[in-house]
C-alpha positions in Angstrom: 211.0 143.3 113.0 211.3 145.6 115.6 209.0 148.5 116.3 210.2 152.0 117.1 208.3 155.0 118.3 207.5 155.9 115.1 205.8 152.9 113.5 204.4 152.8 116.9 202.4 155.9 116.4 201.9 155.3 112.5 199.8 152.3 113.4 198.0 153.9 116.1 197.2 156.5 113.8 195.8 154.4 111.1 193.7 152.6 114.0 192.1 156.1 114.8 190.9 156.7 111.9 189.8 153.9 111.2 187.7 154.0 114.4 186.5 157.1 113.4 185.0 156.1 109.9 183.4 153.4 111.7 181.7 155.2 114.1 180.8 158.1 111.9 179.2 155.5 109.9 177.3 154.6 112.4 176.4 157.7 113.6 174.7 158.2 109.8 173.7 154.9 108.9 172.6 152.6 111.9 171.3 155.4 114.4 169.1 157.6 112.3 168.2 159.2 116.0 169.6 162.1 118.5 172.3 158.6 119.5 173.7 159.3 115.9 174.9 162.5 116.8 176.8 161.7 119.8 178.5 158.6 117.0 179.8 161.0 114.9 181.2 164.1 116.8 183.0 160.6 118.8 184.0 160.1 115.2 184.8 163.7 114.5 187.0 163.5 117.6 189.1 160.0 116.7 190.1 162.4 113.5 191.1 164.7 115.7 193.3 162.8 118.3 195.0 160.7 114.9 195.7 164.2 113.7 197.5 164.6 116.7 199.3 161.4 117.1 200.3 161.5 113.5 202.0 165.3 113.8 204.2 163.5 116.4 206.0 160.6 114.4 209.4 162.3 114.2 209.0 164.6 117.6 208.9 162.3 120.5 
């Protein structure tokens, strides 16, 4: 099975958000403090960047 560009970046997507959802949890759940800010807008941004990545399958 090889992997093209495309699958390339449809993984990498999934992995952002996933990453994001993770830290955003954290950000509400383990660090109730100013630290659980800085979590999610990280978060906030991994949503960002795998909206990115996934509005390039088919361009690059």
């Amino acid at each position: 099975m090889g992997m093209n560009k495309n699958t390339v970046l449809a993984w990498a997507t999934f992995i952002m958000i996933l990453m994001g959802i993770i830290l955003i949890c954290l950000g509400i759940y383990r660090y109730a403090d100013v630290a659980g800010w800085g979590f999610s807008a990280v978060g906030v941004g991994f949503f960002a960047i795998a909206w990115v990545f996934n509005a390039l399958k088919g361009r690059v």
